[in-house]
C-alpha positions as CSV (number, residue, x, y, z in Angstrom):
1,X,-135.9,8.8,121.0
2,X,-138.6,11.5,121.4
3,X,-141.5,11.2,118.7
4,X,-142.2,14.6,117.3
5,X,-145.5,16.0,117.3
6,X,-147.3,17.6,114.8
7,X,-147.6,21.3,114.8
8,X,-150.2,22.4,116.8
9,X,-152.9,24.6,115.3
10,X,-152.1,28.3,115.8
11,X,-155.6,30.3,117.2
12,X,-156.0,34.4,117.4
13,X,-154.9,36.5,119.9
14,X,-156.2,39.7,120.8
15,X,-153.8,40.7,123.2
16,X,-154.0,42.1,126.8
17,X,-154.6,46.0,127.7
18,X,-151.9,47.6,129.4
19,X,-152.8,48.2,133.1
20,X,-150.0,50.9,133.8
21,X,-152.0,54.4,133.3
22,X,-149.6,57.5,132.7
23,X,-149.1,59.8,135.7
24,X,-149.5,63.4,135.7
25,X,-148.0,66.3,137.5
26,X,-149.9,69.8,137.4
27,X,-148.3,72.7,138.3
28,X,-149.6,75.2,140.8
29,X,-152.2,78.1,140.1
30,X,-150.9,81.3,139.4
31,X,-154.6,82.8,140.9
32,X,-154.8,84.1,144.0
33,X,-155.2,81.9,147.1
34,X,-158.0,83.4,149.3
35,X,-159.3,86.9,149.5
36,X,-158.3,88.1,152.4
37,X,-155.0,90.6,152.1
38,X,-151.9,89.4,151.7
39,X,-150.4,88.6,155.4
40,X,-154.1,88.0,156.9
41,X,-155.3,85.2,159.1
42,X,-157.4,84.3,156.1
43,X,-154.9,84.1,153.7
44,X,-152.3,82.2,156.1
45,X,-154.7,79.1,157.0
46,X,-155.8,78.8,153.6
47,X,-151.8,78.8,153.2
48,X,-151.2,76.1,155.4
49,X,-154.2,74.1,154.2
50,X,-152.8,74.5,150.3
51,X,-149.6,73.3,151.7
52,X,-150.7,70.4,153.7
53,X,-152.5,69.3,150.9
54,X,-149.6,69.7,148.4
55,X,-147.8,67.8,151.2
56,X,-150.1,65.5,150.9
57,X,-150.3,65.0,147.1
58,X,-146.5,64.5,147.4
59,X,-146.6,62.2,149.9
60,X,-149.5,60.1,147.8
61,X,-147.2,60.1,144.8
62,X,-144.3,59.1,146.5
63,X,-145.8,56.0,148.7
64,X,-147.2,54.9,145.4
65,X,-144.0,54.9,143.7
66,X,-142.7,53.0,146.3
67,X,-145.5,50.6,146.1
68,X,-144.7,49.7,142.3
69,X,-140.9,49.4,142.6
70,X,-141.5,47.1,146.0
71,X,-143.6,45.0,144.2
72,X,-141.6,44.9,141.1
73,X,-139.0,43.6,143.3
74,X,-140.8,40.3,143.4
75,X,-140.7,39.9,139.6
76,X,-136.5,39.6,140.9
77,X,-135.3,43.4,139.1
78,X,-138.3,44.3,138.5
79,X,-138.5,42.7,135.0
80,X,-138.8,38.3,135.1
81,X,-140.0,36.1,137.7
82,X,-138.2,33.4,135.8
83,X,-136.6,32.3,132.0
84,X,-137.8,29.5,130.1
85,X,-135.6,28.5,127.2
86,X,-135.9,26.4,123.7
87,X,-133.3,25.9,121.1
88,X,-130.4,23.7,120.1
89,X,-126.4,23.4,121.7
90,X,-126.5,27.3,121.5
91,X,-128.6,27.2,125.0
92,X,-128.4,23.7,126.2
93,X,-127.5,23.3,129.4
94,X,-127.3,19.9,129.9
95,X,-130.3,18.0,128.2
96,X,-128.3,16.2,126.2
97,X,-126.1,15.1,128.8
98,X,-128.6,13.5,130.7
99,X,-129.8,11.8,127.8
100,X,-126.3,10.1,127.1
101,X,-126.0,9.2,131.1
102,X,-129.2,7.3,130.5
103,X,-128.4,5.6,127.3
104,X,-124.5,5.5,127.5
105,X,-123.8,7.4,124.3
106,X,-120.5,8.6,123.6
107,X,-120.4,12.6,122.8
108,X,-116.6,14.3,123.0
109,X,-118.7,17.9,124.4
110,X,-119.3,15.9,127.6
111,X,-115.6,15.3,128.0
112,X,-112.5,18.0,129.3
113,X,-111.6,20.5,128.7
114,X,-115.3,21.7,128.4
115,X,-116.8,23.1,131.3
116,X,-113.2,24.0,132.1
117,X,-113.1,27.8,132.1
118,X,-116.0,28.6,134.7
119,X,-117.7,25.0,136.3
120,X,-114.3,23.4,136.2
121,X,-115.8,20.5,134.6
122,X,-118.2,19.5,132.0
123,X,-121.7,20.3,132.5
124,X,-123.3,19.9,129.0
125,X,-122.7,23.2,127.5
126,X,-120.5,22.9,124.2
127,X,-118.1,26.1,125.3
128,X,-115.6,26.1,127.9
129,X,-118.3,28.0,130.6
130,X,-121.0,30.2,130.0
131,X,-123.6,30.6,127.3
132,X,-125.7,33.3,126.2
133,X,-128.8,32.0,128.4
134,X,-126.1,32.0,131.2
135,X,-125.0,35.6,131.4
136,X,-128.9,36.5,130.8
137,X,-129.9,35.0,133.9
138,X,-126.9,36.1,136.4
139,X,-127.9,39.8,134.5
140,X,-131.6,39.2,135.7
141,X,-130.3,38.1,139.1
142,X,-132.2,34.6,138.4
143,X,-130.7,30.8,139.2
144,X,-129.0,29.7,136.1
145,X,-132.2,27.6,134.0
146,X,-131.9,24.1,135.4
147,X,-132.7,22.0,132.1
148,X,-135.9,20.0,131.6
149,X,-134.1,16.6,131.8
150,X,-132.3,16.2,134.5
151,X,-131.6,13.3,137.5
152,X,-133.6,13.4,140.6
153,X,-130.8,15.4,142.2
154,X,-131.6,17.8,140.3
155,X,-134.7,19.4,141.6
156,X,-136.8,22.1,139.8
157,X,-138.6,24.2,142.3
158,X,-142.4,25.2,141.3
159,X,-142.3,28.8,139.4
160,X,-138.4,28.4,138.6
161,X,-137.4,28.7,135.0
162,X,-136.5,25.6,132.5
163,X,-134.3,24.7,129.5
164,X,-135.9,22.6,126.9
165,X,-133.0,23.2,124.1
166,X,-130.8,20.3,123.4
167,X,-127.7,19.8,121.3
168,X,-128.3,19.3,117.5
169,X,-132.0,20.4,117.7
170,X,-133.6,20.8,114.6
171,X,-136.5,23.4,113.9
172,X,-138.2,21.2,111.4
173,X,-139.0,17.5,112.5
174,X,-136.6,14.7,112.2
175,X,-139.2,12.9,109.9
176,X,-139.1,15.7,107.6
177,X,-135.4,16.2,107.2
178,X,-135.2,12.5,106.7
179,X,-136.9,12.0,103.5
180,X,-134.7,14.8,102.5
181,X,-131.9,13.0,103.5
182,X,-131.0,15.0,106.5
183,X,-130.3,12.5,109.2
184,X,-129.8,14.0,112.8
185,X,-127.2,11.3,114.9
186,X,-127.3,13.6,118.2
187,X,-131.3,13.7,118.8
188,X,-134.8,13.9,117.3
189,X,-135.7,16.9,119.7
190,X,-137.0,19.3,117.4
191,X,-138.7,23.2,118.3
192,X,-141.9,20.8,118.4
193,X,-140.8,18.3,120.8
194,X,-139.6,21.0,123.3
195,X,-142.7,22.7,122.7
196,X,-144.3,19.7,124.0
197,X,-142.0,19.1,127.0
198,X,-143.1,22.8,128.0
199,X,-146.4,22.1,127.8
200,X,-145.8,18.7,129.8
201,X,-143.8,20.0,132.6
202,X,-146.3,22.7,133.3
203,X,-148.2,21.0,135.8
204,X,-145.1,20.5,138.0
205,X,-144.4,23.8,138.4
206,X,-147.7,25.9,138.5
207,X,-150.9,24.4,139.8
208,X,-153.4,25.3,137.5
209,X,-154.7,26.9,134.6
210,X,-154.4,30.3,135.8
211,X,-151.2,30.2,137.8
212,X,-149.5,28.5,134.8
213,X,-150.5,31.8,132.5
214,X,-149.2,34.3,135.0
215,X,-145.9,32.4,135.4
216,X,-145.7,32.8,132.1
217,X,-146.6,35.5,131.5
218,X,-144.3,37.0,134.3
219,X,-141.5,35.3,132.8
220,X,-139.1,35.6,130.3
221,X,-139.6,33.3,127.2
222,X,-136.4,32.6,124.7
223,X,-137.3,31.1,121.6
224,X,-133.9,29.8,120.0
225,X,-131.4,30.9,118.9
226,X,-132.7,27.4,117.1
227,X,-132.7,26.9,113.1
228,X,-128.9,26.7,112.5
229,X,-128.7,23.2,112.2
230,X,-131.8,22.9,109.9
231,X,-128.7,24.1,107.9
232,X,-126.0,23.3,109.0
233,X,-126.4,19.0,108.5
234,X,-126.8,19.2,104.9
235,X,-124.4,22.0,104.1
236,X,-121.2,20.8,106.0
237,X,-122.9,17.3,104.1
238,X,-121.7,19.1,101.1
239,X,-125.1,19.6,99.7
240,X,-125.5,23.0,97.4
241,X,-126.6,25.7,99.3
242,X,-129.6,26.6,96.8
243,X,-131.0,23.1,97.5
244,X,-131.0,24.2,101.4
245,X,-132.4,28.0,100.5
246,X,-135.9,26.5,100.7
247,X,-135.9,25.0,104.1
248,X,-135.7,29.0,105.3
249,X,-139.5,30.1,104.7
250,X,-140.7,26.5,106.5
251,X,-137.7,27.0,109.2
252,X,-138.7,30.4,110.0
253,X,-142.3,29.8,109.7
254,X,-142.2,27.4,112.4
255,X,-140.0,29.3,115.0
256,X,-143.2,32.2,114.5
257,X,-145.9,29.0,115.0
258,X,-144.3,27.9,118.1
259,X,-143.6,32.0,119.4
260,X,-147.9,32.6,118.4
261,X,-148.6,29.4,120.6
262,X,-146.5,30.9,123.4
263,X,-148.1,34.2,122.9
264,X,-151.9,32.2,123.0
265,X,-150.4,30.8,126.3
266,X,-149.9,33.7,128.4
267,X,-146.5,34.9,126.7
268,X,-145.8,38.9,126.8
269,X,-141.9,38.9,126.9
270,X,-140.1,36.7,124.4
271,X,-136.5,37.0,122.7
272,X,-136.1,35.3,119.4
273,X,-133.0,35.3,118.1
274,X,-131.6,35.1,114.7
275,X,-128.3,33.2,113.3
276,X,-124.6,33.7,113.6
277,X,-122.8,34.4,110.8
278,X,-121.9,30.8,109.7
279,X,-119.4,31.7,107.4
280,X,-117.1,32.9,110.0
281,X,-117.3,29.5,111.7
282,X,-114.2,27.3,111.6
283,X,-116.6,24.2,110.6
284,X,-117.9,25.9,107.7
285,X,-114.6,27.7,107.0
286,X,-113.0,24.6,106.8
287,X,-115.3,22.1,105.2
288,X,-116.8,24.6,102.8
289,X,-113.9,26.2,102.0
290,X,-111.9,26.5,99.1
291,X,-110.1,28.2,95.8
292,X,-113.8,28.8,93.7
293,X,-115.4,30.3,96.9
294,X,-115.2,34.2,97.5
295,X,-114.5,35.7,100.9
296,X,-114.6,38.5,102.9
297,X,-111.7,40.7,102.5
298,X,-112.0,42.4,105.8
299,X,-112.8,39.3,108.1
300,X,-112.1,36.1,105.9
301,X,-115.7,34.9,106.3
302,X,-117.0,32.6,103.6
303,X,-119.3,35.3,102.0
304,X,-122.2,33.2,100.5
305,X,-122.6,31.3,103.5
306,X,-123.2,35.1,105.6
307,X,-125.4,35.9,103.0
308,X,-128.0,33.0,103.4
309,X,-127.8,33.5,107.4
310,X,-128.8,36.8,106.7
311,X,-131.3,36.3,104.3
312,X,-132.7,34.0,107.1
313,X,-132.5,36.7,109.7
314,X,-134.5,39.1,107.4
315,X,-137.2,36.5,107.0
316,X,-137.2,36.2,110.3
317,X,-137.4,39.6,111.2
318,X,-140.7,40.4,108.5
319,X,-142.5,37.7,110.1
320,X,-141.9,39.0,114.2
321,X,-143.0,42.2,112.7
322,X,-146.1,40.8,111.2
323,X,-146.7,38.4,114.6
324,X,-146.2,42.4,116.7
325,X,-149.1,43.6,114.6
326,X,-150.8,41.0,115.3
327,X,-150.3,41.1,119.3
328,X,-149.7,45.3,119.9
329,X,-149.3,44.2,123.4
330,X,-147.1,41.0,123.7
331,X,-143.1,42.3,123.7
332,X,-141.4,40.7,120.6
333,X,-138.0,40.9,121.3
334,X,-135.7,40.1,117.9
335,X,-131.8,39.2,119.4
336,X,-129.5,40.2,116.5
337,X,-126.7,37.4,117.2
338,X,-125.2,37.7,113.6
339,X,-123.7,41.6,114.2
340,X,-123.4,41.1,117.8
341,X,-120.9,38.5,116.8
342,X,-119.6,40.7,114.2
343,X,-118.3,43.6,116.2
344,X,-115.3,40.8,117.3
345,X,-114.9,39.3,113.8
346,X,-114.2,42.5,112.3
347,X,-112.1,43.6,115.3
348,X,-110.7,40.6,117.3
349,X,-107.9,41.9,118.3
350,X,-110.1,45.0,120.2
351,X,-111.9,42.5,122.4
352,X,-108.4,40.4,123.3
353,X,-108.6,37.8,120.7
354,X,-105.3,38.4,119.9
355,X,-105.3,34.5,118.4
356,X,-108.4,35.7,116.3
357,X,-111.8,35.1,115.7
358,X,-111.6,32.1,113.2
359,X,-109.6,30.0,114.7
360,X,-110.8,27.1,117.5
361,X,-108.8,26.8,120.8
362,X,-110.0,23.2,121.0
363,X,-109.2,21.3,118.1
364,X,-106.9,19.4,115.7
365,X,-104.8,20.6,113.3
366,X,-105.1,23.0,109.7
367,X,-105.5,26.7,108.9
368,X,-108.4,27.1,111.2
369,X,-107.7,24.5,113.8
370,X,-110.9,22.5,113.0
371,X,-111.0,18.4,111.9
372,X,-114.5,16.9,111.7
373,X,-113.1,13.7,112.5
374,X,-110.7,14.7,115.6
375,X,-113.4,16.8,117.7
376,X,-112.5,18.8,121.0
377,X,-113.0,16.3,123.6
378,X,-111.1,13.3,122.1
379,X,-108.6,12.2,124.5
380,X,-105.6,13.3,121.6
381,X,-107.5,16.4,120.2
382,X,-105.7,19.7,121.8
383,X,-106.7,22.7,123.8
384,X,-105.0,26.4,123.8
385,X,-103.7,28.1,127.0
386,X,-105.7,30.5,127.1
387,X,-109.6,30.4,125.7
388,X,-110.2,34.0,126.8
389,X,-107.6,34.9,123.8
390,X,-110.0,33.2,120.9
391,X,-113.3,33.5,120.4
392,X,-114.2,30.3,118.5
393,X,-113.9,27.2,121.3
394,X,-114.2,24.0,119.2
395,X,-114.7,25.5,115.8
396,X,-118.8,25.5,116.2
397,X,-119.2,27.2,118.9
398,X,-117.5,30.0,120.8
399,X,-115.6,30.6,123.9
400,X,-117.4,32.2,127.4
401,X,-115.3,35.2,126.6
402,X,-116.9,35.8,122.9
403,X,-120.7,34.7,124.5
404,X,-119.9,37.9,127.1
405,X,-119.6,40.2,124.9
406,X,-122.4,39.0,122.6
407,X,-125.0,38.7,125.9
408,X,-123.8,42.5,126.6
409,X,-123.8,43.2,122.9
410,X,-127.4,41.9,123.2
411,X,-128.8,43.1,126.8
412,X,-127.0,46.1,127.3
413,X,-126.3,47.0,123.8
414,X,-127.9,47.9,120.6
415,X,-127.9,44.1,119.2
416,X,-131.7,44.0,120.6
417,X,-135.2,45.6,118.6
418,X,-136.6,46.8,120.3
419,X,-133.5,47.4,123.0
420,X,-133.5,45.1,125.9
421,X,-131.8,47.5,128.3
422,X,-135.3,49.6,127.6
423,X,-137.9,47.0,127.9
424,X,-136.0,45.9,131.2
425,X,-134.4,48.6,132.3
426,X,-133.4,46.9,136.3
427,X,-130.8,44.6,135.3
428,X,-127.0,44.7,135.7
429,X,-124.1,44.4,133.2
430,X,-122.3,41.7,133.4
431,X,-118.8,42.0,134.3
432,X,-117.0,38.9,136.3
């Protein structure tokens, strides 16, 4: 296990001057051109001269134009040189399977049929291909993010993006969800611990001080989605959710500690995203569920479970917009996963989930095809025909077809504030 580090103190940040001055274009003169008559010598080489000079001017304004988007094209679409990525089994790409191959830990997500849809096989992502982080990169035109843990086959090139989340990641330290009775069976890699890899693994791939700020400073910097399960192990532990309520300020205080270190770093682009609407997922739906609880008419979401993801989300978002005051210059990105998730709960049917939005394609039996006890994976536990048909995968997570349209939701959409399809205008929908 990983010991998790204290937070590190957060210092001030002033920010860094934008370099890009605004370009002009004035018009031509109305006055006269020379004083000789109209149709003199005079008057016609002082024509050409105007004219080889607004040639010229033309010509300048061009070539630099050119300039910019040539060298943009080495920041690949002129936006990211590369992505570096924390959070939990949202983003993990394979952290925690390297860790099992190591110490020959049993987890059903390593097992068919994940992986199945897209790598044919299991990879470490809990879906049945892509995630978010995925269909972000093959957007930018980047490698998909190798993750920090890996075997020595696996080969992270200097300047090349990395994935520090892992599945079951916690925001807040494993010591201090222990002595509230929170025990974390999958890992003790919390937001801090990754933060610390990041800062580790620096030296392998820039070579100093000042090539390791540019990198990241060039690069795109995701920060979560990471928080959920801060929640999630004591709710679906049956704990009441007003004894949880209070883990929000210290969960969401800690995401903008560890975004104001990146910022102090070299940071200007980051994404932090906010939470899904948990009680739409067929683990809460099923575990929390019941006669006394109220739900959503329209989608059949647990209500009161929405309701404290969303009163996390607009935590979240008062504090980004504090932290943008605080660096004018930095681009704070806030990724609104909760209605870019809702578009297909409310309307499964419009994005081809005609077997809905709240029920898993991998699973085990009941109303919303969820048992905590027989997860997808399990050599008995069944899969559905078609995953591109649901948009739940193993009742926590969703399919590669529901992460598509959230990541265009998101990166193409109006899911982003501000919009990512304005700060980075270069990269391409996703559509295979």
């Amino acid at each position: 296990m990983i010991s998790d580090p204290d937070p590190s103190p957060v210092s001030s940040h002033t920010g860094i001057p934008d370099p890009i001055s605004e370009i002009r274009f004035r018009g031509q003169s109305s006055a006269p051109i020379g004083t000789g008559q109209p149709g003199s010598p005079t008057e016609l080489i002082l024509m050409a001269f105007s004219f080889i000079s607004w040639s010229f001017t033309i010509f300048f304004i061009i070539l630099q134009m050119l300039i910019i988007l040539c060298c943009r094209s080495w920041h690949v679409n002129g936006c990211y040189t590369s992505i570096f990525s924390f959070g939990d089994s949202l983003a993990d790409t394979g952290n925690l399977k390297q860790v099992a191959s190591i110490t020959g830990q049993f987890f059903p997500f390593l097992q068919p049929p994940y992986g199945e849809t897209f790598f044919h096989k299991p990879t470490g992502r809990c879906s049945d291909g892509r995630l978010i982080i995925d269909f972000l990169a093959e957007s930018l035109g980047l490698p998909l993010v190798r993750p920090f843990l890996h075997d020595s086959e696996c080969v992270v090139w200097p300047g090349q993006g990395v994935n520090y989340a892992v599945v079951g990641a916690t925001t807040l330290n494993s010591s201090f969800l222990e002595a509230r009775g929170i025990v974390n069976d999958l890992t003790n890699a919390s937001l801090g611990v990754q933060l610390a890899w990041f800062k580790q693994s620096l030296a392998s791939i820039c070579s100093n001080v000042s090539d390791c700020r540019n990198l990241i400073g060039s690069s795109l910097i995701l920060v979560g989605e990471i928080g959920g399960n801060d929640y999630n192990f004591p709710i679906t532990d049956g704990k009441p959710i007003d004894e949880v309520e209070p883990f929000v300020p210290l969960v969401t205080d800690t995401i903008i500690s560890v975004v104001d270190e990146l910022i102090e770093m070299g940071a200007q682009t980051l994404v932090v995203p906010g939470e899904f609407p948990l009680g739409c997922s067929s683990q809460y739906l099923t575990i929390r569920g019941s006669e006394s609880e109220e739900y959503d008419n329209t989608t059949g979401c647990l209500i009161k479970f929405n309701k404290f993801a969303e009163y996390h989300n607009e935590l979240l978002q008062l504090k980004l917009n504090q932290l943008r005051e605080l660096h004018p210059n930095v681009v704070i990105i806030y990724a609104d996963y909760y209605n870019a998730a809702m578009q297909f709960i409310r309307s499964p049917d419009k994005f081809g989930f005609t077997n809905g939005a709240l029920k898993a394609c991998c699973g085990l039996g009941g109303l919303y095809n969820y048992n905590r006890s027989s997860e997808c994976g399990l050599p008995y536990v069944t899969v559905c025909d078609d995953p591109n048909t649901y948009a739940m995968w193993d009742g926590i997570h969703y399919t590669e077809a529901a992460y598509k349209i959230i990541s265009n939701g998101l990166f193409h959409g109006p899911y982003t504030q501000p919009q990512f399809n304005l700060v980075c205008p270069f990269h391409s929908l996703v559509s295979s």
